[in-house]
C-alpha positions in Angstrom: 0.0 0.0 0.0 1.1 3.3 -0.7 1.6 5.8 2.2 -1.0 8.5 0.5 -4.3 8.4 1.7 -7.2 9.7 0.6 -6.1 12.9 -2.0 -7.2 12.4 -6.0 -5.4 14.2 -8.2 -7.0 14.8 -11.9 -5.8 12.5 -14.9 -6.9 13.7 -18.1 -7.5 11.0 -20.5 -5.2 11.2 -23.6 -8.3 9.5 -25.8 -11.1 11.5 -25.2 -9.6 14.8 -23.3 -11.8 13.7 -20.1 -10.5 14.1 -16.9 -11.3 12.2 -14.1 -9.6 12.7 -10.3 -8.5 9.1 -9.0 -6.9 8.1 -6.0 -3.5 6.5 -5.9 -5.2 3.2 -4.6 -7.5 3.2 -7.8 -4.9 3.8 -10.1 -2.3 1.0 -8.8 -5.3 -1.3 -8.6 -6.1 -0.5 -12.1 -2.6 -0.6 -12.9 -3.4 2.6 -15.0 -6.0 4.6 -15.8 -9.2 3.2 -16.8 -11.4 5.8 -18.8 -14.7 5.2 -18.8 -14.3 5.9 -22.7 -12.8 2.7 -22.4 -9.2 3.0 -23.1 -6.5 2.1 -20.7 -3.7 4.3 -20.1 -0.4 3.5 -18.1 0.4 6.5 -14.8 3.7 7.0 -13.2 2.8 5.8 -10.3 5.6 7.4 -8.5 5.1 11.0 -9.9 1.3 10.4 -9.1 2.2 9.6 -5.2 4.4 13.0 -5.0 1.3 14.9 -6.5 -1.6 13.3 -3.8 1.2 13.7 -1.4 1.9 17.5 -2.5 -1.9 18.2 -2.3 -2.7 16.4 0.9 0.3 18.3 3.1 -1.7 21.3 1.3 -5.0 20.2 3.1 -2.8 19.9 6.1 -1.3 23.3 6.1 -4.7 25.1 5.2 -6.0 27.8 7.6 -2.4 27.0 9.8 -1.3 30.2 10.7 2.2 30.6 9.5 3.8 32.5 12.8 2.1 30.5 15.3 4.7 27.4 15.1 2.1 24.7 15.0 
């Protein structure tokens, strides 16, 4: 399992042009993206983790003010 949790990031399809947000879970289990326009497409998993990660310390941070150290 990979250590991101929750976060989807958008993945435009390189078919159709439609982009769909997907969680890191859904596209390992995949192993890829699965459009609903039917084609498959392979994801850097890695890059895809740093992204959800990226975004979720984000969510973390939000509303956080900056001076008070916590």
């Amino acid at each position: 399992m990979v250590s991101a949790r929750y976060t989807t990031v958008p993945v435009r399809c390189p078919a159709c042009g439609q982009q769909t947000h997907k969680t890191l879970d859904a596209i390992v289990r995949d192993k890829g993206l699965l459009c609903s326009c039917g084609v498959k497409s392979d994801v850097d998993t890695a890059q895809f983790a740093d992204e959800i990660k990226k975004c979720e310390a984000n969510i973390k941070d939000f509303g956080r003010d900056p001076g008070s150290g916590r």
